[in-house]
N, C-alpha and C positions, 0 to 999 in steps of 0.2 A: 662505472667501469674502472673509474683511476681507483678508486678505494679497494676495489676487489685488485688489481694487480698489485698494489701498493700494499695487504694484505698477504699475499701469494708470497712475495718477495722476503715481506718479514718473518713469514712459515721458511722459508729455504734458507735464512740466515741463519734463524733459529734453530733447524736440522742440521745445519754447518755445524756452527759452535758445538753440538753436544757432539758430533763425531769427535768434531777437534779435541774436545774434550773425555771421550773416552780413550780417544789415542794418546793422549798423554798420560791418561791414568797406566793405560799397559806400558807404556814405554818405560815409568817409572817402576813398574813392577819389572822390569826387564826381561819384559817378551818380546823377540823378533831382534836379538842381539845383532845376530849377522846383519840384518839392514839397519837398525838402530839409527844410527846416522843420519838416511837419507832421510827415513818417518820424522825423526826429527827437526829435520831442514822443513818438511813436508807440512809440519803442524806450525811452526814458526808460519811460514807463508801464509797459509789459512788463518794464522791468528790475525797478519797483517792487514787481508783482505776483507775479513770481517770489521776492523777498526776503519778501514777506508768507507768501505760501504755504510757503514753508522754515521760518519762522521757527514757522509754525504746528504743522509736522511734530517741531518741537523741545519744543514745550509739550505734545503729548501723550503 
């Protein structure tokens, strides 16, 4: 059961990051100017979050 959530978990990081990751591609292409900013602040944090949660995966 641990191995299937612990699975689960790393399918949802791994969906994270590629959003994060296509959200920076458009933002570079400079789509969504008027919000530009916030999507930005917005992928920082998710980049963050994904670093936290890896790093946690490390310590156990």
């Amino acid at each position: 059961m641990q191995e299937h959530k612990t699975t689960n978990q790393e399918d949802l990081i791994l969906k994270l990051d590629q959003d994060r990751a296509w959200l920076l591609e458009n933002l570079d292409k400079g789509k969504w100017s008027e919000i530009r900013s916030e999507l930005a602040d917005l992928e920082r944090k998710i980049s963050k979050l994904i670093i936290r949660v890896q790093e946690s995966y490390i310590d156990i």
